[in-house]
N, C-alpha and C positions, 0 to 999 in steps of 0.2 A: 409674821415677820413685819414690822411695823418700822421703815425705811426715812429717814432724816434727809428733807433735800435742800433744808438751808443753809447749808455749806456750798453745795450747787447753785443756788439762788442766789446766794452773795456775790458767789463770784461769777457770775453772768450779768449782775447787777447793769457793770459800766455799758457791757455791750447792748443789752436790752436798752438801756437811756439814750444810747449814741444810734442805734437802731429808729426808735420814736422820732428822734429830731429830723433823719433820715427821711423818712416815710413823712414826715409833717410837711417839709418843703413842696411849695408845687412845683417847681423847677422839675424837682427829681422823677416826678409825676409823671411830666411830660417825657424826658426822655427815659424811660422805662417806654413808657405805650409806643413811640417813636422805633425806637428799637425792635419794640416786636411787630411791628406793623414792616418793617425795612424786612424781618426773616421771615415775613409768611411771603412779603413779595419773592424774596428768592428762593424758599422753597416752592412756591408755585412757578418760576421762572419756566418752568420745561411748557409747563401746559398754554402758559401767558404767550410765548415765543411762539408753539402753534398757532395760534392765535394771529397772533399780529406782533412786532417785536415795537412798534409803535407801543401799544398797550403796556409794553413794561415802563419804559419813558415817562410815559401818562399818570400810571398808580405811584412813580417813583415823584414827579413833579408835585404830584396832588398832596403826596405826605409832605413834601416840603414846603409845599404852600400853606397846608393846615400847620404847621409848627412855627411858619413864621408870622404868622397870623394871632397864633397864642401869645408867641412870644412878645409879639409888638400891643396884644389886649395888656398881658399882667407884666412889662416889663423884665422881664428874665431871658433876656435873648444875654447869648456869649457877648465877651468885653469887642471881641472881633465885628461885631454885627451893630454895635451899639451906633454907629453913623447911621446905619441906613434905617434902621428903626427906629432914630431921633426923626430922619427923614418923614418915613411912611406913618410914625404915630397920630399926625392931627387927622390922617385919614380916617381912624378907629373912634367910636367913641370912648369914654374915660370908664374904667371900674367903678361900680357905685362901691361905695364904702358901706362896710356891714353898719347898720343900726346899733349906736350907744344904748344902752340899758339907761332910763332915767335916775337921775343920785334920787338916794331918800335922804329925807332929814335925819 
């Protein structure tokens, strides 16, 4: 039984292309890992609070510290943010720029 799936394929087409450009942004990069770094803080929230409830504060500050930190390296911080990381940027040094390929003749 020999099954035809480009009918399927066609029409997943748009979503798969809109998916690529998706997953291409580093932006989006960021806030996916951002995201799962905030649910393991709260699902460990019980064990962290034994702890010390300091310590939740802490791992809670530090991811926000690491994201504003990205944001203000590759410029992708929200429209909201964009003052204070106009601010904090001459702190950071600049992106290198990836290496042109040389033209051929």
């Amino acid at each position: 039984m020999n099954l035809d799936f480009a009918p399927l394929e066609k029409a997943f087409a748009p979503l798969w292309k809109q998916l690529k450009l998706l997953f291409a942004e580093h932006h989006f990069l960021t806030i996916v890992c951002a995201f799962f770094a905030v649910l393991m803080t709260i699902s460990f929230y019980k064990f962290l609070r034994s702890i010390s409830p300091a310590l939740v504060v802490f791992v809670l500050l530090l991811i926000l510290v690491i994201l504003l930190m990205h944001w203000t390296q590759t410029r992708t911080e929200p429209a909201f943010l964009k003052p204070f990381v106009d601010w904090l940027s001459p702190f950071f040094p600049s992106v290198p720029l990836p290496a042109k390929p040389p033209l051929r003749p």
